[in-house]
C-alpha positions in Angstrom: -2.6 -9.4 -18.6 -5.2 -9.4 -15.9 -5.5 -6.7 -13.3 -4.5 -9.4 -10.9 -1.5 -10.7 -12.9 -0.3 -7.0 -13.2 -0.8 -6.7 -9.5 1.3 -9.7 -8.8 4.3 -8.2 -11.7 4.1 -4.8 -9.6 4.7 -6.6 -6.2 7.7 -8.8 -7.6 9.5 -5.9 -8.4 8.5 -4.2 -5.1 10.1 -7.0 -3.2 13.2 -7.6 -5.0 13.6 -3.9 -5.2 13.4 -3.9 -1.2 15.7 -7.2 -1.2 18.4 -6.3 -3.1 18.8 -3.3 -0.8 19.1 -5.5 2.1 22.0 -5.7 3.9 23.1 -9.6 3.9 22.6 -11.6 6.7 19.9 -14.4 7.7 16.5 -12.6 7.2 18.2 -11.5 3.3 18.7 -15.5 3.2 15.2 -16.3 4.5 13.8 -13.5 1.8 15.8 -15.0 -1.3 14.3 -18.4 -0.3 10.8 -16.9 -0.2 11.2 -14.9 -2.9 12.7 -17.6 -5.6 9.6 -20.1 -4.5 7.3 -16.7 -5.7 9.2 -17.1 -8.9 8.5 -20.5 -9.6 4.5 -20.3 -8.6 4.8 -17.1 -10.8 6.2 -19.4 -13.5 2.8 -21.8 -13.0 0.6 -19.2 -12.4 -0.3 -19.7 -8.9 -0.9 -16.4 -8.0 -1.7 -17.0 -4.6 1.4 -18.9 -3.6 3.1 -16.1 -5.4 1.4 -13.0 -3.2 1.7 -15.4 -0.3 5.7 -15.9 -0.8 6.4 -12.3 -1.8 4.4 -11.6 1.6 6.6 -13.4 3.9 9.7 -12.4 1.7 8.4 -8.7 3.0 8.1 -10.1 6.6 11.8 -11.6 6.5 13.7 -8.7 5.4 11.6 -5.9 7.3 
């Protein structure tokens, strides 16, 4: 795995830690949407759509 694909593995888990402690609500909805769109562009590599959905999935739930 490359530095940057381990980055991206550490981050996934970051958020969804931070998600699942969430309460729920509408920015836990936004987040999930965010966050399962990082999944699939982690699924087809895209990197930067991944760091950029995990990102905003930060932004909605903070």
């Amino acid at each position: 795995m490359t530095p940057e694909q381990t980055k991206t593995v550490d981050k996934m888990k970051s958020v969804k830690a931070a998600f699942d402690k969430a309460p729920a609500g509408p920015r836990k909805d936004r987040a999930q949407k965010h966050y399962q769109a990082a999944e699939k562009a982690h699924e087809a590599n895209n990197f930067a759509e991944t760091n950029k959905e995990l990102d905003a999935a930060t932004k909605a739930i903070s």
